[in-house]
KEZA-601919 format. One record per residue (C-alpha): z, y, x; residue in one letter; residue number from 1. Coordinates in steps of 0.001 Angstrom, whole numbers, m for minus. Example, Ala and Ser with C-alpha at 12.3 -4.5 7.8 and 13.67 -1.06 7.14 Angstrom:
KEZA-601919
       z       y       x rolo tiro
    7800   m4500   12300    A    1
    7140   m1060   13670    S    2
END
This chain:
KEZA-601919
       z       y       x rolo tiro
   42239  m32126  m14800    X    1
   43281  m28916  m16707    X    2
   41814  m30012  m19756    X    3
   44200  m33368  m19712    X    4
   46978  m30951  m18790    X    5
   46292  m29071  m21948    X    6
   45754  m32258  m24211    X    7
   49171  m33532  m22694    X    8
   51149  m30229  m23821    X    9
   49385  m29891  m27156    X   10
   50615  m34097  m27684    X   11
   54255  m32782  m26258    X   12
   54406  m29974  m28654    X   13
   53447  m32183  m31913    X   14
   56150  m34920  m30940    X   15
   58533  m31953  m30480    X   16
   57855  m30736  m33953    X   17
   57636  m34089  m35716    X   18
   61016  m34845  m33803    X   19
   62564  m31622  m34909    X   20
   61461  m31448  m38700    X   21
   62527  m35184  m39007    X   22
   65475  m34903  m36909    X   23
   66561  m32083  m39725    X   24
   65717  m33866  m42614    X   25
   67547  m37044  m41488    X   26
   70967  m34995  m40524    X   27
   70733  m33231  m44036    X   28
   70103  m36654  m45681    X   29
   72261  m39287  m44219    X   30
   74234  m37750  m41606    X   31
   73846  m38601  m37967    X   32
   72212  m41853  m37946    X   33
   70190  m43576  m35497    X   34
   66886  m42846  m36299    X   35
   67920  m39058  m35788    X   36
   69362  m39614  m32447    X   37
   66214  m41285  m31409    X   38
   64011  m38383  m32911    X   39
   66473  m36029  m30988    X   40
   65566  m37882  m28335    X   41
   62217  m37945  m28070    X   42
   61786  m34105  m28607    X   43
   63870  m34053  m25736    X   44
   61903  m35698  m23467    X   45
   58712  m34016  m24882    X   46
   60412  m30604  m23742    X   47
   61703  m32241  m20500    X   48
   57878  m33123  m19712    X   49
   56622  m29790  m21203    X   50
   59059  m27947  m18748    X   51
   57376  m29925  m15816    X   52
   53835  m29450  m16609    X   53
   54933  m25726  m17350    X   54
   56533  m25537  m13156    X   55
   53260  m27644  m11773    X   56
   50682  m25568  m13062    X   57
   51890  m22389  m12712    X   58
   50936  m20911   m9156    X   59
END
């Protein structure tokens, strides 16, 4: 059970970083487009789940 919670955060933290870095690239590039939005997005909701996980498992 720990050791899925741990896979889970490391997964959260790579999509948050991926969705960052692109999300930076993209607004430099081409301005606020969709494709950054949805990055935006979806590092977001990896924080929003990361921020959960964070609560539950901490005594």
């Amino acid at each position: 059970m720990r050791l899925r919670v741990l896979a889970i955060r490391i997964a959260l933290t790579i999509v948050q970083m991926i969705g960052t870095i692109a999300g930076i690239v993209y607004f430099g590039e081409e301005g606020l487009s969709n494709a950054t939005v949805l990055l935006f997005l979806f590092a977001g909701i990896a924080t929003y789940w990361q921020l959960r996980l964070s609560r539950r498992a901490a005594p």
